[in-house]
Backbone bond lengths (Angstrom), bond angles and torsions (degrees), N, CA, C in turn:
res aa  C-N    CA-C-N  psi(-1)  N-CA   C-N-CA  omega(-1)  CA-C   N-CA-C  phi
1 X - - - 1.453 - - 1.527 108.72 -
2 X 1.355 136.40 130.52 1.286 146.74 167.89 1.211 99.77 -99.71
3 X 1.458 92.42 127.95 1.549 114.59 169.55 1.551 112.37 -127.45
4 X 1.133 111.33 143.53 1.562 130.54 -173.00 1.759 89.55 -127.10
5 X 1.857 78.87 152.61 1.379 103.10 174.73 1.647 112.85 -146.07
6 X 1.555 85.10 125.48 1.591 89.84 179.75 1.668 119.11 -126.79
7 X 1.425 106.70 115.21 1.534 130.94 -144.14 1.847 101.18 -84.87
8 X 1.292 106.12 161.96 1.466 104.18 161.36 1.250 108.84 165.97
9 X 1.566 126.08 -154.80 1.424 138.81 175.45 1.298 112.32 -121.73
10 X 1.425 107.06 -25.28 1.892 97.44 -177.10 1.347 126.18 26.23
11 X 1.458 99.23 50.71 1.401 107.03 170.03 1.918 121.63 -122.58
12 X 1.538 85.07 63.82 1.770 139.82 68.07 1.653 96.45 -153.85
13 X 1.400 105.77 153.53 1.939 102.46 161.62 1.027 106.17 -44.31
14 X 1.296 116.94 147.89 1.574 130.98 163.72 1.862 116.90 -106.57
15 X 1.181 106.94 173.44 1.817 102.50 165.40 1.414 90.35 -68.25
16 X 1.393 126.96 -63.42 1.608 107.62 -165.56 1.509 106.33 -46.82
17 X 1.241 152.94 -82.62 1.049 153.55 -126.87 1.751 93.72 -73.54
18 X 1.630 107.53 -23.33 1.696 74.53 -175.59 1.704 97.31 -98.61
19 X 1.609 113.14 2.20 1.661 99.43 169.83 1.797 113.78 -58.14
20 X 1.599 106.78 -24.85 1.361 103.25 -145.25 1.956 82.05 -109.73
21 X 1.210 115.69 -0.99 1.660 107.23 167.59 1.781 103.69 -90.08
22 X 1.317 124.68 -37.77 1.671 144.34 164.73 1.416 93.39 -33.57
23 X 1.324 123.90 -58.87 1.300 131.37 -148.65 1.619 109.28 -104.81
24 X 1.021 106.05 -13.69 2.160 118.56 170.23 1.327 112.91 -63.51
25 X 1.815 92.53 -57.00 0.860 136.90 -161.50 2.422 106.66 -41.63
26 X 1.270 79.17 -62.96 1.624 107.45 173.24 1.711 114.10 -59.55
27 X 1.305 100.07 -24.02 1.766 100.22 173.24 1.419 122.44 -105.16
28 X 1.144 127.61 1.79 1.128 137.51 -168.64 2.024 109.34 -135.68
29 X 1.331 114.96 144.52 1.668 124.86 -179.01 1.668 96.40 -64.44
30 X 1.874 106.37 -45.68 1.414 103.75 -156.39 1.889 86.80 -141.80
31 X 1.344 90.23 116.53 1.837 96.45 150.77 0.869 150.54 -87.47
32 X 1.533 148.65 73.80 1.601 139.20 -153.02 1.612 91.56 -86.51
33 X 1.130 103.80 133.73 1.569 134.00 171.32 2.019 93.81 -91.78
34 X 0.717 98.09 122.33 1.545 93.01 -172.00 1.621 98.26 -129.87
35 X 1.705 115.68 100.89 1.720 127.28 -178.18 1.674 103.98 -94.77
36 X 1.310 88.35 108.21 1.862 98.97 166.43 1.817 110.01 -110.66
37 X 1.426 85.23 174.60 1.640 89.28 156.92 1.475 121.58 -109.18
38 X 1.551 119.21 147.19 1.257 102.29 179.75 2.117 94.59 -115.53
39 X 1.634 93.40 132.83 1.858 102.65 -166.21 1.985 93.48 -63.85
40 X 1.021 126.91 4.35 1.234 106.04 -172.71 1.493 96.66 -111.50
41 X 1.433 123.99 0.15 0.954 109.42 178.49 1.900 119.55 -117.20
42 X 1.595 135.16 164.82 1.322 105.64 -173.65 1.286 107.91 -111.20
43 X 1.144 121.68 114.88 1.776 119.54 -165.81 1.683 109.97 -74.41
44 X 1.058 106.89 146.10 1.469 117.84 -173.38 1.646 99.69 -92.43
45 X 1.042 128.96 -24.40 1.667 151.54 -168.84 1.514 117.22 -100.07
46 X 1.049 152.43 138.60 1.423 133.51 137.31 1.400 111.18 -81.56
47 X 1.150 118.86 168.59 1.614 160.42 -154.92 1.397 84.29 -63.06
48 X 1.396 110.02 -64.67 1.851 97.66 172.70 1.293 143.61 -78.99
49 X 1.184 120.37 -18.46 1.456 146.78 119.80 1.885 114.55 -6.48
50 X 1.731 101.78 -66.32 1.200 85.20 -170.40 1.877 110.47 -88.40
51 X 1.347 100.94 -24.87 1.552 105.83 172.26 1.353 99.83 -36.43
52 X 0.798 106.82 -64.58 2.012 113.02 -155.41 1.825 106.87 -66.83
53 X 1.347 107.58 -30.78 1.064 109.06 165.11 1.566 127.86 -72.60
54 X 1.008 119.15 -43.09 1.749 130.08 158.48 1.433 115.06 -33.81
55 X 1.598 89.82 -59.86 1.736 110.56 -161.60 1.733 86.69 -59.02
56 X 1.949 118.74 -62.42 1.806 93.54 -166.40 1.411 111.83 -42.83
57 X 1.348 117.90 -41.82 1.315 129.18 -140.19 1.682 108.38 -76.24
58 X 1.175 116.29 -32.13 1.642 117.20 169.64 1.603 90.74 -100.58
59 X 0.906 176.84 -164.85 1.361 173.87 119.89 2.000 85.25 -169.35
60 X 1.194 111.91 -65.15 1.723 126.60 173.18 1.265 117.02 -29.28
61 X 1.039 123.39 -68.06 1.245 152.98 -116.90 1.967 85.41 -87.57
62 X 1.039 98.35 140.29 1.754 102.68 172.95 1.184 122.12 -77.32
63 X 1.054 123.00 108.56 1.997 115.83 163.88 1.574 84.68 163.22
64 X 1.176 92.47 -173.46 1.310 129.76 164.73 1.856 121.11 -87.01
65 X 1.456 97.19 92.02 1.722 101.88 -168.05 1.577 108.35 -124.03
66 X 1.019 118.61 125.72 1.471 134.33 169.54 1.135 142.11 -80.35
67 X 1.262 170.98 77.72 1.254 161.85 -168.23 1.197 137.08 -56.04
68 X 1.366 154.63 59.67 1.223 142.14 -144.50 1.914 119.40 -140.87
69 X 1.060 80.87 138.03 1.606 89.88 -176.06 1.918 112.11 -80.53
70 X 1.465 90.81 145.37 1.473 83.67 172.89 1.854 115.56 -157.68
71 X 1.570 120.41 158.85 1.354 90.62 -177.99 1.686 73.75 -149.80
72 X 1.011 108.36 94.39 2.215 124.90 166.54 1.566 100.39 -155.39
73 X 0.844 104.80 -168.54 1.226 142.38 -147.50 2.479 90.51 -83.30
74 X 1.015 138.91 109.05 1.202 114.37 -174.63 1.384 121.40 -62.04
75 X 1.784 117.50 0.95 1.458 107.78 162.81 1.284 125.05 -109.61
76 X 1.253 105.79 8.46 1.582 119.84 146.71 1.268 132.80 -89.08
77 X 1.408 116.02 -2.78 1.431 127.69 -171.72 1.987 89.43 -104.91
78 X 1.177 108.36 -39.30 1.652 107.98 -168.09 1.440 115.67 -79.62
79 X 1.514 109.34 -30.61 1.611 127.98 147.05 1.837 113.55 -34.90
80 X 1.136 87.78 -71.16 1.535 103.21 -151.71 2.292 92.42 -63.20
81 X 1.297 107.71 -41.20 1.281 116.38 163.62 1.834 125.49 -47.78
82 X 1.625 111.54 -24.12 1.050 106.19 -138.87 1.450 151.18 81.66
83 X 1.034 118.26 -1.29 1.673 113.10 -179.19 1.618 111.40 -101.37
84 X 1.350 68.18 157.67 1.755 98.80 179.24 2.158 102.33 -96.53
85 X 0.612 94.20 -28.72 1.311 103.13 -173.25 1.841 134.42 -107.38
86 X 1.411 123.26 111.78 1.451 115.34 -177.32 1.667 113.74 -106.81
87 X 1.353 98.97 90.38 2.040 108.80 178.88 1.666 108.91 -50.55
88 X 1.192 119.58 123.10 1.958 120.53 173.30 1.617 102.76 -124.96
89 X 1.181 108.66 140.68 1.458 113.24 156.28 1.494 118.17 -79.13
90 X 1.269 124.43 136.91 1.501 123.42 147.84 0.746 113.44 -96.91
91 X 1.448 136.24 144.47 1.482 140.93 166.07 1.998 93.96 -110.41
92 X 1.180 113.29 -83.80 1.320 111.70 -166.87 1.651 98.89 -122.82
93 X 1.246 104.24 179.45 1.655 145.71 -152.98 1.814 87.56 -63.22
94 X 1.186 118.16 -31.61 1.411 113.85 178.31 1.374 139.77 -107.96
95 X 1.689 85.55 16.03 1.584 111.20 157.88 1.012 99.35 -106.16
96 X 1.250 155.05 -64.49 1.436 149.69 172.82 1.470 117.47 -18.01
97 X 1.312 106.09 -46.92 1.585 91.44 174.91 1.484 121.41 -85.53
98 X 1.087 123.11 -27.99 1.408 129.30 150.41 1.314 144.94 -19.75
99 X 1.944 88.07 -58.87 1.535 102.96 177.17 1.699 95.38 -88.57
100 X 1.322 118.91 -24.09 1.809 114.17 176.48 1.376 111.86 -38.57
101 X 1.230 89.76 -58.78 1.938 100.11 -176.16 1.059 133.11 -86.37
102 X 2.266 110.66 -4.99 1.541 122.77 157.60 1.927 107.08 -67.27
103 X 1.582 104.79 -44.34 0.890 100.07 -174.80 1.328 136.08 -86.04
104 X 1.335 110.15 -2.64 1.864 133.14 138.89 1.215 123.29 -45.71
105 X 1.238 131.84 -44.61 1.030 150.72 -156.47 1.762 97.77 -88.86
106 X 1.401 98.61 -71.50 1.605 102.79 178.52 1.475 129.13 -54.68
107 X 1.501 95.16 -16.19 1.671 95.86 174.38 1.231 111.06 -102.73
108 X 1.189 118.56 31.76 1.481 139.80 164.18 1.418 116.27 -108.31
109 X 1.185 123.17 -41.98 1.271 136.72 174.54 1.660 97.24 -71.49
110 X 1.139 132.72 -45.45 1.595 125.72 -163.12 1.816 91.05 -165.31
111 X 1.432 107.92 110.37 1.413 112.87 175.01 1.948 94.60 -100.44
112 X 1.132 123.16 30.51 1.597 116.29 146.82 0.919 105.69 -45.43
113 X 1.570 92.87 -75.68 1.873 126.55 -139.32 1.325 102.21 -75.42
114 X 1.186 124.15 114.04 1.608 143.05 167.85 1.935 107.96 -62.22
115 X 1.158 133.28 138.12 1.121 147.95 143.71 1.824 116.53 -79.75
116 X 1.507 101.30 111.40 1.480 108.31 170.56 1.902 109.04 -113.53
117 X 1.608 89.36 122.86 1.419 70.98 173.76 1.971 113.02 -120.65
118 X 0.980 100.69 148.32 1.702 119.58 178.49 1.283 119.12 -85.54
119 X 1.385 135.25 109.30 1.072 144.66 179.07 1.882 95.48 -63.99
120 X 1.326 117.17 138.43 1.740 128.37 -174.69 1.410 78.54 -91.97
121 X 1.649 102.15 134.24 1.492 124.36 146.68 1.540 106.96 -32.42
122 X 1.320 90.33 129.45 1.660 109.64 176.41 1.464 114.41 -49.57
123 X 1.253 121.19 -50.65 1.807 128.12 174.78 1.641 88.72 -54.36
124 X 1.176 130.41 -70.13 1.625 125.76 -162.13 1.259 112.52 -80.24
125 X 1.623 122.34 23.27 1.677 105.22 -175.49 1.738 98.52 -91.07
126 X 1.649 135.56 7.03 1.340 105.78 178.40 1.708 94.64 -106.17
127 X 1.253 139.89 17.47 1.183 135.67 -179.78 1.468 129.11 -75.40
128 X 1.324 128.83 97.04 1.172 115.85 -171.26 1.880 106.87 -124.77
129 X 2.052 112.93 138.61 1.415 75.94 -173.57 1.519 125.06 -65.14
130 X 1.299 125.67 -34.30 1.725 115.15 166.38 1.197 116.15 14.72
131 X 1.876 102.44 -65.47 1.584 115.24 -132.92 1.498 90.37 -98.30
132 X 1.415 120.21 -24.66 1.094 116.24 -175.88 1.862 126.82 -80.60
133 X 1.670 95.82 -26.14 1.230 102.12 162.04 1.860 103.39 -61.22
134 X 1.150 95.27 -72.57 1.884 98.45 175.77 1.525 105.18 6.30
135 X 1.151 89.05 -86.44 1.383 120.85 -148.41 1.781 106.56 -60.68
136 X 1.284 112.03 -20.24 1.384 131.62 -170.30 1.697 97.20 -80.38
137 X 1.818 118.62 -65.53 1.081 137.23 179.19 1.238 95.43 -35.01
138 X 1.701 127.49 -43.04 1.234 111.68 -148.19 1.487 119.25 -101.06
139 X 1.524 106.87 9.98 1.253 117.11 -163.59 1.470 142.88 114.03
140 X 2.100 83.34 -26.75 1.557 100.99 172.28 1.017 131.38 -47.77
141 X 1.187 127.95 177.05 1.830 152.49 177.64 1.405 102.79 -100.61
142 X 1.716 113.44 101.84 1.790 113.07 -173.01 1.545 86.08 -89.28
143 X 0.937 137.04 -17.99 1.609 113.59 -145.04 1.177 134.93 -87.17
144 X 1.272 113.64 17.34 1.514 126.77 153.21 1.351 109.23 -92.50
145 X 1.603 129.86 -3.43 1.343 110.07 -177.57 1.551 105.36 -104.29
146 X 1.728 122.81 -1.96 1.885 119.27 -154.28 1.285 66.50 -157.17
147 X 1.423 91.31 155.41 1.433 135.55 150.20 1.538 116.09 -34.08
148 X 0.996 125.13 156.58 1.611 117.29 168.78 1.459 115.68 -69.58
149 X 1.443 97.78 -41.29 2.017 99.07 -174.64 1.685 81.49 -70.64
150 X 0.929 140.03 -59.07 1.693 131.30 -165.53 1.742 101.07 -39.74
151 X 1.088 96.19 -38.93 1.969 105.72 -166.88 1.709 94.85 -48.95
152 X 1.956 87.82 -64.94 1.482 80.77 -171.67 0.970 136.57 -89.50
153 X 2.028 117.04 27.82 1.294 111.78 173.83 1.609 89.06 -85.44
154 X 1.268 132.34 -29.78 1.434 130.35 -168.29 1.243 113.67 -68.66
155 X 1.047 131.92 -19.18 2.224 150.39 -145.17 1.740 70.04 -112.14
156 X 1.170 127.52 -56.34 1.686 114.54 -147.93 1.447 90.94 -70.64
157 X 1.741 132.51 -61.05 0.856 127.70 -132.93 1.480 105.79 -79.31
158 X 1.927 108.34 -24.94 1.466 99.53 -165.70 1.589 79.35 -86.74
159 X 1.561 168.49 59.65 1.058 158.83 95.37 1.313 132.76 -61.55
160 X 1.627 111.41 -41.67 1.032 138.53 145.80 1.344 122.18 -14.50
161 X 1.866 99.24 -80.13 1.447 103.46 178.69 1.479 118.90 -113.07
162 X 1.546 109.96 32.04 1.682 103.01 171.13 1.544 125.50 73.95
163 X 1.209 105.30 13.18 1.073 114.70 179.12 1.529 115.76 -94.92
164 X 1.286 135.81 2.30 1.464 130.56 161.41 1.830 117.15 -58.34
165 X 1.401 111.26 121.19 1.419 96.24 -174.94 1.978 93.06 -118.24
166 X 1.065 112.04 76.36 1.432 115.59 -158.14 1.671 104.90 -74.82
167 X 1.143 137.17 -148.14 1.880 134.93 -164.08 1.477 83.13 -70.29
């Protein structure tokens, strides 16, 4: 069985992230979706928060897909999973170099595990969540970038905690 793993924060899923789980999905026996935190970044979600959100959100989707949280090293997390395989999106020229030198790096740590990366559908290559929280905080219109239930986990939370800074 080949299993791929495709890592992130999903804080919140995006359409890109589930174009490029749609599309993992099809190359691999078994997909672990693997939700960490990254410390440089400030999550709008917790760890369980976004699990549960992932999990509705591919729930559809055909294959064999997993949900799992993790906070090591991602070639100790893809080890300990089993895979042979690490799925990445590119969107633009400044993810590419990024993941060049993530995926330099990791095939240093464990030259098993192959790095595949997926070019993001052209409509979804400027989507990032960052921009989408942004844009949410600020009043914006997310809903070409998430799901609707994604919309309104985002509508609840910046209500929640006061964080809408609208005109």
């Amino acid at each position: 069985m080949r299993t791929g793993i495709y890592p992130g924060t999903f804080d919140p899923i995006t359409l890109g992230h589930m174009d490029i789980i749609r599309r993992g999905a099809k190359l691999v026996d078994r997909l672990v979706i693997g939700v960490t935190t990254n410390p440089s970044k400030s999550p709008m979600f917790s760890v369980e928060e976004r699990l549960a959100m992932v999990r509705r959100e591919v729930a559809a989707i055909p294959g064999t897909i997993d949900v799992v949280a993790f906070d090591a090293l991602l070639m100790t997390f893809a080890e300990r999973q089993g895979a042979s395989v690490i799925i990445r999106g590119l969107r633009a020229v400044a993810d590419f170099e990024y993941e060049y030198q993530m995926a330099g790096m990791n095939q240093q740590l464990n030259n098993r595990i192959e790095t595949v990366f997926l070019m993001a559908d052209v409509a979804l290559q400027p989507i990032a969540s960052r921009l989408v929280k942004e844009i949410a905080v600020y009043g914006g219109d997310i809903h070409r970038f998430v799901t609707p239930d994604v919309n309104a986990d985002v509508q609840a939370r910046i209500a929640d905690a006061g964080l809408g800074r609208g005109v």
